[in-house]
Structure formats: structure tokens, C-alpha cells
C-alpha positions as a printed Julia matrix, in Angstrom:
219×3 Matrix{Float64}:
   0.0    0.0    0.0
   1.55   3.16  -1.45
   2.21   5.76   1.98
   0.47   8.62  -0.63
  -1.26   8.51  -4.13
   0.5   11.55  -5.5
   3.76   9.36  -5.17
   4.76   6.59  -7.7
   6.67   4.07  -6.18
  10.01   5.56  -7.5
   9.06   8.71  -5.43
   8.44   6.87  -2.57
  11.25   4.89  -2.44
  13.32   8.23  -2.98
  11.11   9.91   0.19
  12.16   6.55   1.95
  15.49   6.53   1.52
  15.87   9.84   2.24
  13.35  10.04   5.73
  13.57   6.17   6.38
  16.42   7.09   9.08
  14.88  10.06  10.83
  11.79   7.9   10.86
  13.51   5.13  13.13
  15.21   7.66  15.56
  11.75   9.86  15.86
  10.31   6.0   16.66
  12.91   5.65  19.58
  12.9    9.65  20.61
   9.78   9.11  23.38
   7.25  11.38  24.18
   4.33  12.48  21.89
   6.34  11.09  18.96
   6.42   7.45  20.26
   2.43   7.23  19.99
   2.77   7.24  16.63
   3.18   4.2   14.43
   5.92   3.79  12.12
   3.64   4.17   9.06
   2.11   7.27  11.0
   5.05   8.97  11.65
   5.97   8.01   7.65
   2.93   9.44   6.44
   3.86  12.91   8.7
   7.09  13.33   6.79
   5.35  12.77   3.68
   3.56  15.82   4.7
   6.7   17.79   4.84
   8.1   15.81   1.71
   5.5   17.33   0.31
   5.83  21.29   1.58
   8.93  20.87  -0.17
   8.26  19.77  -3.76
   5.44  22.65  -3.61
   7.97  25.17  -3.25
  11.4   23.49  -5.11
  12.92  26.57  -4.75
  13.37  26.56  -0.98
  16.53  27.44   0.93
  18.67  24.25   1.81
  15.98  21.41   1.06
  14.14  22.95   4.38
  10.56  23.78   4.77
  10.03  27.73   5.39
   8.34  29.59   8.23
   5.55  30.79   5.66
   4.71  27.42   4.4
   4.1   26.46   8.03
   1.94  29.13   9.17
  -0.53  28.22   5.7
  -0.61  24.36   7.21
  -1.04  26.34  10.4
  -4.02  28.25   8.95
  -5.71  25.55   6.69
  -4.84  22.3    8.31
  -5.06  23.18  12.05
  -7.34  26.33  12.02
  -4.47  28.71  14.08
  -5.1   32.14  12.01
  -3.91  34.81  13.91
  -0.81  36.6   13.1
   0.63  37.36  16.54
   0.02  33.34  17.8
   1.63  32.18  14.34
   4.59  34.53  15.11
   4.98  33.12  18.89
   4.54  29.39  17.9
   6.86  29.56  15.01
   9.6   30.86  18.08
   8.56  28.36  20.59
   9.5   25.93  17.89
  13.45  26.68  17.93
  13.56  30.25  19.65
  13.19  32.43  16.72
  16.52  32.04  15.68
  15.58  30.29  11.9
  13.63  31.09   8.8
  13.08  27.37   8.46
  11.54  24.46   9.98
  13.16  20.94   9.64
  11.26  17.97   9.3
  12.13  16.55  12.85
  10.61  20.1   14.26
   7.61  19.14  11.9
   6.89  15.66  12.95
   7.37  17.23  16.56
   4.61  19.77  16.55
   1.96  17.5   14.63
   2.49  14.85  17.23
   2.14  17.1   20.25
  -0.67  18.87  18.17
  -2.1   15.32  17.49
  -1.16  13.03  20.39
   0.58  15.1   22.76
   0.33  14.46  26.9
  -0.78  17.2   29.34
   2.44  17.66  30.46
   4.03  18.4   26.64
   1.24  20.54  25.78
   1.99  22.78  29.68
   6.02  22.95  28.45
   4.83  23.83  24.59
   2.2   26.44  25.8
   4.3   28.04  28.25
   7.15  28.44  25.61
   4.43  30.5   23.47
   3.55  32.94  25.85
   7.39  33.28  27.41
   7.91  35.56  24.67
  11.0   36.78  26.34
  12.62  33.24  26.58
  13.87  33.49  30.29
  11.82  31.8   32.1
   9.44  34.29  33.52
   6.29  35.97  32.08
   5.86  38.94  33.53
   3.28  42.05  33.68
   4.05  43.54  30.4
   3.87  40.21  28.94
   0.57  40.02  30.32
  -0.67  42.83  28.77
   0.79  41.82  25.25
  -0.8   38.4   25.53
  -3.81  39.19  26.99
  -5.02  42.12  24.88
  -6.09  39.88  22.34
  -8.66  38.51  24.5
 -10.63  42.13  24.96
 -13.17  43.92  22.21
 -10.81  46.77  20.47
 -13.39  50.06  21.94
 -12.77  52.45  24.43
 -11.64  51.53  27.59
  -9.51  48.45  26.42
  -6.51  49.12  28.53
  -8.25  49.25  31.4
  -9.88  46.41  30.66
  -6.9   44.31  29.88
  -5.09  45.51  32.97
  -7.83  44.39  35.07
  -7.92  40.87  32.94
  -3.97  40.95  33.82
  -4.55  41.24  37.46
  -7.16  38.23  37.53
  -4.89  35.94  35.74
  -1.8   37.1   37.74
  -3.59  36.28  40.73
  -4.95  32.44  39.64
  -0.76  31.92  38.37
   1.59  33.72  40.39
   1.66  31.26  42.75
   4.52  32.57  44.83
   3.6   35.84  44.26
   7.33  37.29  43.4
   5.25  39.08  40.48
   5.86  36.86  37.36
   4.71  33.47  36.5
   7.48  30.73  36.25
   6.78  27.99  34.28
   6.43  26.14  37.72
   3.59  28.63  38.37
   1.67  27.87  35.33
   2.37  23.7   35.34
   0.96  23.77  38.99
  -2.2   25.88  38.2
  -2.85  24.18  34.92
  -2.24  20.49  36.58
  -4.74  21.96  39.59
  -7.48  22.94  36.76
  -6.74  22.04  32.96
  -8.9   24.47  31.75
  -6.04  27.3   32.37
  -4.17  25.53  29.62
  -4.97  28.36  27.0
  -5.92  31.28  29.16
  -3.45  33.72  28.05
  -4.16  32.98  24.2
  -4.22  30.29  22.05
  -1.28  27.89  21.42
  -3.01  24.72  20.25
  -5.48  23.9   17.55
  -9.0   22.87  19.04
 -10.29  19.32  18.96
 -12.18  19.53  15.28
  -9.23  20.48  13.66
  -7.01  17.77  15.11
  -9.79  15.42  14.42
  -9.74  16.19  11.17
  -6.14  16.36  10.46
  -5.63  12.87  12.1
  -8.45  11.49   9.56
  -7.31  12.75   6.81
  -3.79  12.44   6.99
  -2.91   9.65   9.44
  -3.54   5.7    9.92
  -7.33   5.66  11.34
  -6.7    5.73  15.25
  -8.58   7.41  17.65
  -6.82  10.81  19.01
């Protein structure tokens, strides 16, 4: 059974030689990754196989930034700008115009099949938008203004929203929220997961991701 129908079998055996090793090490990494099949995590990298023949041109044989935030958009329904631009640098800090296909398979399986605990660490690393560790007030107010109606009176608004959720996560109260903060209050109630902006694509779209692209398995 061919792995994709837009592939002859030359192609395929071209994608496997060239992702058949990355497959076997993803299969031994652990975590999100190891709740995927072989053929699953296969038919991921086809995925990103195929990012790459739909833009040939592409810097070092690498999937860009841009054709990640249109799978973002159309596959997994994440359409805002600003929570493109932060998961794109929780990915590898920024610090690359390009996503390799390990990062891929990564994300989709945390996306897809990822634990409470990965999806804490992943979520945290979107809204620590100054990668050291702390979020702090002004972080607050970046994050959180996206959650209040644009009309008079926002910032007020927003700082009183910051003052709520800096009370339900500053747990130690030094005034910022450690990533030990936020895993405690989000293992304590789940639903804090997302509460200072989206990071994760919502059930539907991850339902329908995993049955269109991936070996039939509940997710």
C-alpha cells in the first residue's frame, strides 16, 4: 500500500530513503512522537516531503516559516498573526527562517497526540515571549489584549484581565509566573491551559487532520 497517491513508487522509495532514518530515531525519541506508528510517523514526513516539492525553490531542502503558518491556517485552524509569530519561536527560539522535518513531525504529534504535560512545556514556551523563564506584567498585557473587544476603555480592561490571571498563576507571588507557576495551576485545573491565548489547535481540527492524513486511530 503506497504511503500517498501523488507518489509513484520511484518517489516513494526516494522519500524513503531519504526520511527512512529520521523515521527510526523519531520512533525511539519518546514522548508524543512514540504514539505514533511507524507508518504514522511516515505518512507525517510525507507531509513535509511534500511542503517541499510545492515550493522546489526553498533554501537548503528545508521547509520555510511561511509554508508552516498556511498548514497552520488551513490544516489546524491557528489564524492569527501574533500566535503564528509566537509558535513559530517556541518551535526553535526564533533564531531560523526554516523548519526541519524533525521540528515538523514534533509539533503535529504534540498537536495530534501530545500528553498534558508536553502541551503545559509547549504552551508556556508561546507565551514566554521573552525566553527566560518568567512571564511577567508587560507580557501580560501583550498576551492578553487579544482577548478584549478593540473600543474604548480596552486598557483598562486588559489591565484588570492581567490582574485576575496574575492572581490564579503567580503562585509565589514574586510578580511573574514561572513555568512552575503555570504547570501547577494548569495540573490543579486544565482548563487554564490556554488562558493567556491560544497555542493549540482545538479538537475539530485535530480530528480532522488525524483522519485525513494519518492511519485511522482514535486521538
Amino acid at each position: 500500500m503506497n504511503l500517498d497517491a501523488t507518489l509513484d513508487s520511484a518517489e516513494e522509495a526516494r522519500f524513503l530513503s531519504k526520511m527512512g532514518g529520521l523515521v527510526k530515531r523519531l520512533a525511539r525519541s519518546g514522548g508524543a512522537l512514540a504514539r505514533f506508528s511507524q507508518r504514522e510517523l511516515e505518512l507525517v514526513l510525507v507531509l513535509y516531503y511534500k511542503l517541499l516539492k510545492a515550493d522546489p525553490d526553498g533554501a537548503g531542502g528545508l521547509v520555510s516559516r511561511q509554508q508552516l503558518t498556511t498548514v497552520l491556517d488551513t490544516a489546524f485552524g491557528i489564524t492569527d498573526t501574533a500566535t503564528v509569530r509566537r509558535i513559530h519561536a517556541a518551535l526553535d527560539g526564533g533564531t531560523s527562517a526554516h523548519v526541519t522535518p524533525e521540528t515538523w513531525a514534533r509539533l503535529v504529534a504534540l498537536f495530534v497526540r501530545g500528553s498534558l504535560e508536553e502541551r503545559i512545556r509547549h504552551c508556556y514556551a508561546v507565551y514566554d515571549t521573552q525566553r527566560d523563564g518568567l512571564i511577567r506584567r508587560d507580557q501580560l498585557m501583550v498576551l492578553l489584549r487579544g482577548c478584549v473587544r478593540q473600543e474604548e476603555g480596552v486598557e483598562e480592561a486588559v489591565k484588570d484581565l492581567v490582574d485576575i490571571v496574575t492572581t490564579r498563576l503567580d503562585l509565589d507571588r514574586d510578580g511573574a509566573i514561572s513555568f512552575e507557576d503555570f504547570r501547577q495551576s494548569v495540573l490543579q485545573e486544565p482548563l487554564l491551559l490556554e488562558c493567556l491565548g491560544q497555542a493549540l489547535p482545538d479538537r475539530r481540527h485535530v480530528e480532522a487532520f488525524a483522519m485525513t492524513f494519518l492511519v485511522s486511530r482514535e486521538v
